[in-house]
C-alpha positions in Angstrom: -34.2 9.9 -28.2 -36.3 12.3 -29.9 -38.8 13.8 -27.4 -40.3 16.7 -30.2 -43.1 17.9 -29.3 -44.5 14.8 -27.1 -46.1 16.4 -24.3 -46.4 13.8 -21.2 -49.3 14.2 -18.9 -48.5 13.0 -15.3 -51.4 12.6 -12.6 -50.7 12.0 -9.4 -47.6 14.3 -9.5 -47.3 15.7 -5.9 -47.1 11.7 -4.6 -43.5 10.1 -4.0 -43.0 8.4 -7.2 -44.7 10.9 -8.9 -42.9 13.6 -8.0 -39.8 11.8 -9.1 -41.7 11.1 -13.1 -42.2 14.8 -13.4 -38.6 15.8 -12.3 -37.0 12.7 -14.9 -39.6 13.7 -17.6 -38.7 17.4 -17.8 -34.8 16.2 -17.2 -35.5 13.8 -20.2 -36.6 17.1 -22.3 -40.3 16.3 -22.8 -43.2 18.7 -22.2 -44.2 18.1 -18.9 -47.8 19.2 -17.6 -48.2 17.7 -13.8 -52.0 17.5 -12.8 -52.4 18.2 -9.0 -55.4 18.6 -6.7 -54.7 22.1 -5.2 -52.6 24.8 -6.9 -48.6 24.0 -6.4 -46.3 25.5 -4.0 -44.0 27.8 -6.0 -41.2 25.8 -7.6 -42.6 22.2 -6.8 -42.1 21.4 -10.2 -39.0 23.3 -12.3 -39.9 23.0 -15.6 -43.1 21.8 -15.7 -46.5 23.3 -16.4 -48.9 22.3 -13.4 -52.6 22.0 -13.9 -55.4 21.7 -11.0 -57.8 19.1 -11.4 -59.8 16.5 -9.3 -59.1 13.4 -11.0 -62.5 11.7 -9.5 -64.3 14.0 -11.5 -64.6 12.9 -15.3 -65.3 16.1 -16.7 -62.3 17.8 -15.0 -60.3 15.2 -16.2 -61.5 15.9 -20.0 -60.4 19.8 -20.2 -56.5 18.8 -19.4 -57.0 16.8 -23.0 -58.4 19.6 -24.9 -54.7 20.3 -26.1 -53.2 17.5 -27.3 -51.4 14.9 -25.3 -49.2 12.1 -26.6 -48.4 10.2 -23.3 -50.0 10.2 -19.9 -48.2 8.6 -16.7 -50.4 7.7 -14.4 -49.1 7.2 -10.9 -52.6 7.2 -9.1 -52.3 5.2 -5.8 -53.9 5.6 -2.4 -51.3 4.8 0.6 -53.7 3.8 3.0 -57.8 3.9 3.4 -60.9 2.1 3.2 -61.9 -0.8 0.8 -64.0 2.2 -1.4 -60.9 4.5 -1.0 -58.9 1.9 -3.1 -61.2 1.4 -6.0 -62.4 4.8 -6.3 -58.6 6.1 -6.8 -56.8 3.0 -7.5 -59.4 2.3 -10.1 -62.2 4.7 -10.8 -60.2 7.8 -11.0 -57.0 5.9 -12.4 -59.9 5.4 -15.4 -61.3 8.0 -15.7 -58.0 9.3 -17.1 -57.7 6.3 -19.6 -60.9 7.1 -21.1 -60.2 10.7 -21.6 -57.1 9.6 -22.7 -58.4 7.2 -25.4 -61.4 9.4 -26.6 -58.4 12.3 -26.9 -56.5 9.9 -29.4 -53.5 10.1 -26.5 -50.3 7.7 -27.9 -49.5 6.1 -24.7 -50.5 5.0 -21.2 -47.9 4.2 -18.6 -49.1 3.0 -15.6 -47.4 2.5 -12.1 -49.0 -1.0 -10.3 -47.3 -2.7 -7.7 -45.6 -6.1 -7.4 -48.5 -7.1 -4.5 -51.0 -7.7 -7.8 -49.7 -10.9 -8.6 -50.7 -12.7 -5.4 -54.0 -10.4 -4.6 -55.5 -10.6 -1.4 -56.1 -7.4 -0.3 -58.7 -4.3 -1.7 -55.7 -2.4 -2.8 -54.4 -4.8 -5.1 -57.6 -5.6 -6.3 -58.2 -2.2 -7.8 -54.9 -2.5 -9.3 -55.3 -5.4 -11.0 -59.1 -4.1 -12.5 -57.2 -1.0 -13.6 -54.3 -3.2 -15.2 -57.4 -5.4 -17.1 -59.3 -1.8 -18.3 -55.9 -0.8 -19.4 -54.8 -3.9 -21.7 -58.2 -3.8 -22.9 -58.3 -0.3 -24.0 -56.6 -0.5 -27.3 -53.7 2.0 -26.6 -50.0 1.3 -26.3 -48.9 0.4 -22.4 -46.7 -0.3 -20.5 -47.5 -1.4 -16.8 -44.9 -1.2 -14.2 -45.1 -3.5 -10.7 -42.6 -2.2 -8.6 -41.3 -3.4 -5.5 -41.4 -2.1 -2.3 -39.8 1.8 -1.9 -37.0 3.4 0.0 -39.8 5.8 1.6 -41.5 2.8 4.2 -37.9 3.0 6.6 -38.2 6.9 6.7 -40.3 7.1 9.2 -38.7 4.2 11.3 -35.0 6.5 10.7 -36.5 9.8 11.9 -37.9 7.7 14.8 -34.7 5.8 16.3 -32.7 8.9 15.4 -34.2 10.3 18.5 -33.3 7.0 20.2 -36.7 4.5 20.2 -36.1 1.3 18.7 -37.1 -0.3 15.9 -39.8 -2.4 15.1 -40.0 -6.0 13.5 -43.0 -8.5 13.6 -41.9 -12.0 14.6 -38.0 -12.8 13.5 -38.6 -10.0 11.1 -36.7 -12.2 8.4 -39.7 -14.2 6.9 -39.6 -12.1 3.5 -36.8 -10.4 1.3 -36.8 -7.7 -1.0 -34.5 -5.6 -3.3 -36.5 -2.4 -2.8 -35.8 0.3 -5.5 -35.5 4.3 -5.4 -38.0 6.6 -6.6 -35.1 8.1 -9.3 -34.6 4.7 -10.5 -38.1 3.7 -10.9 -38.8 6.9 -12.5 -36.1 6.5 -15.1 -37.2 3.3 -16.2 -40.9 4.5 -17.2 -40.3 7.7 -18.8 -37.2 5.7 -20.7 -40.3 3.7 -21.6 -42.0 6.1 -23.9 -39.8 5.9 -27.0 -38.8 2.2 -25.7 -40.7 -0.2 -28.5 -39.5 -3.0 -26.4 -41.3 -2.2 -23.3 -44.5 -1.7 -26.0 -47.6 -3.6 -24.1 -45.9 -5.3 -21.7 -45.7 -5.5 -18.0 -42.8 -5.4 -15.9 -42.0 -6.7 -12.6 -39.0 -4.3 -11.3 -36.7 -4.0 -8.6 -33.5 -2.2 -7.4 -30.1 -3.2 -7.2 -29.3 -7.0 -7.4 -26.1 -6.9 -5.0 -26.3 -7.7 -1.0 -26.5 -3.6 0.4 -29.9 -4.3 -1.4 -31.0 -8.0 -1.1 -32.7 -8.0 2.5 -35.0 -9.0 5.2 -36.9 -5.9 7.4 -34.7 -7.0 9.9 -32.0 -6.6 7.9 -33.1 -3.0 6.8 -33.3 -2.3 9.8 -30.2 -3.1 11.2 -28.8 -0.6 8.3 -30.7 2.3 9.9 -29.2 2.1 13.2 -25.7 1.2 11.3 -26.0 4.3 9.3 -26.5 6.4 12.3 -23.5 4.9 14.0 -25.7 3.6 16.5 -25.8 -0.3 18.0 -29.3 -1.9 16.9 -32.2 -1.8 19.2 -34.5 -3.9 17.6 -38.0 -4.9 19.2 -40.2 -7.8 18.2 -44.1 -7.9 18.4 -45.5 -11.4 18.4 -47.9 -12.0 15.2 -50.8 -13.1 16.8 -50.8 -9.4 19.0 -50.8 -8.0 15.5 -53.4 -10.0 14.0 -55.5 -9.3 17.3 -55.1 -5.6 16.8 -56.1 -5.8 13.1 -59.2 -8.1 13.9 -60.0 -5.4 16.7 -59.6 -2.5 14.9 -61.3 -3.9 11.7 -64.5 -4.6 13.4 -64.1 -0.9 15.2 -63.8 0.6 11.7 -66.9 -0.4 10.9 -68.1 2.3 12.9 -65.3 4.4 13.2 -63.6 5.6 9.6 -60.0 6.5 11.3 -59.9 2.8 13.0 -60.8 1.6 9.9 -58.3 3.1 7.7 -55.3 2.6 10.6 -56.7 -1.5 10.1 -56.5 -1.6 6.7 -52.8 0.0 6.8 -51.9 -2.7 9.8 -53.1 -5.9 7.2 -50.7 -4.0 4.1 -47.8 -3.9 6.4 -48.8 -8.0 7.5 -48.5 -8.7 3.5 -45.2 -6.4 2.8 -43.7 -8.1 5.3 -44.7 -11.4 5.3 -44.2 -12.1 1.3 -41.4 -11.7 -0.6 -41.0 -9.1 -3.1 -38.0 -10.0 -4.9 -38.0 -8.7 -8.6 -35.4 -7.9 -11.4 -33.2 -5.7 -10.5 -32.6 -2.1 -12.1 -30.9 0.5 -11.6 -28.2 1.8 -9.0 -28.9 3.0 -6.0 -28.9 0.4 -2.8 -30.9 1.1 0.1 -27.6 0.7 2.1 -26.0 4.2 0.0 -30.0 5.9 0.7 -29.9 4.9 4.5 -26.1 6.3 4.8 -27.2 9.8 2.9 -30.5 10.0 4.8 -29.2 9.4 8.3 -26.8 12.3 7.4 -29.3 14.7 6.6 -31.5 13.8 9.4 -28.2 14.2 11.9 -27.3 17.5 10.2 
């Protein structure tokens, strides 16, 4: 691969799978400038130039192309928020870097979606799927990325029944499956993209590991945790409808109250995640089972 002088632009570096592009992009040898917010903590990103910049502001986002810049990887995405907090990062601000980008004369857009968009139903994927359309329509080489879900969602849950609570499942916990795939994976795929002619305006539906340590229901994923930590499952199932009451609550309390409103929004993501499956081809090599064993380990130590 010949990665002279390419410089890749990366915005939303500091996020999980971000984090992970700049790392692989700098490993890969290209120039690496990762666009953050706030001024970076001293070594956040070895090797790479970091510039500061509010990506919801358009003219911001036109000084980081004043140099020239052959590929930007956008990996944009708000984790939880209101309807507006969606489309105005999601979408907007994911934008306004494709049209700084395209006035610039910029190669190549890369662009990290998610495997919800092709059964929309919430504001999240909306945005996506507006900010997949402005990007096929804007006349530069692509390639858009759908990804299933991420190792990240169990830490939360490990670091929890590490101190002994349970685990939480809604229902059986095994209406859905997935072959979630880790942020080094994912990462390597779309920076292998750049020089990749076959990946050239196309979009691709990815997963990790094909094999059964990464084939699995919530329950399932669950039940890894506690077997990671040597521990016997304690597993504890909340009906759906006390869900869906909490999320109709909380919605309708949200409209007064921004917090309540964001924690609804988040409930109705996790409904979707875990209530539709989100198979894809697999890539890569890492299993879930091989993360849960090293993470449980760390989090003993």
């Amino acid at each position: 691969m010949n990665t002279d002088t390419q410089t890749v632009l990366i915005v939303g570096a500091t996020g999980y799978i971000g984090s992970a592009v700049v790392a692989e992009s700098v490993r890969q040898g290209y120039d690496v400038i990762a666009v953050t917010r706030a001024p970076a903590k001293e070594g956040q990103f070895p090797g790479a130039e970091v510039a500061v910049a509010d990506v919801a502001d358009p003219a911001a986002i036109e000084k980081l192309f004043n140099r020239k810049i052959d590929v930007v990887i956008s990996c944009l995405a708000t984790r939880s928020g209101l309807p507006q907090d969606f489309d105005d990062i999601d979408y907007k601000a994911t934008l306004n870097v494709l049209n700084a980008a395209k006035d610039s004369g910029t190669n190549k857009f890369i662009l990290l979606s998610a495997i919800c968009v092709r059964k929309p139903d919430l504001p999240l994927q909306l945005a996506k799927l507006k900010m997949e359309d402005a990007l096929i329509c804007s006349g530069l080489d692509y390639t858009i990325v759908r990804p299933t879900a991420y190792f990240w969602v169990f830490d939360a849950q490990t670091k929890m029944m590490a101190k002994g609570r349970p685990g939480y499942i809604i229902g059986t916990g095994d209406q859905a499956t997935s072959n979630p795939i880790a942020k080094e994976d994912l990462a390597e795929f779309m920076v292998a993209s750049i020089n990749n002619s076959e990946r050239r305006d196309r979009i691709f539906i990815l997963g990790g590991p094909e094999v059964p340590d990464n084939i699995i229901t919530y329950k399932e994923a669950l039940e890894m945790v506690f077997e990671s930590m040597g521990k016997p499952a304690k597993i504890v199932s909340i009906p759906r409808w006390v869900l869906m009451v909490v999320i109709y609550s909380t919605s309708f309390i949200g409209l007064f109250v921004r917090k309540v409103g964001v924690f609804s929004g988040f409930l109705k993501v996790v409904l979707y995640y875990l209530e539709n499956d989100m198979r894809a081809p697999g890539y890569g090599s890492i299993t879930l089972k091989q993360y849960l064993m090293d993470t449980s380990r760390e989090i003993q130590t």
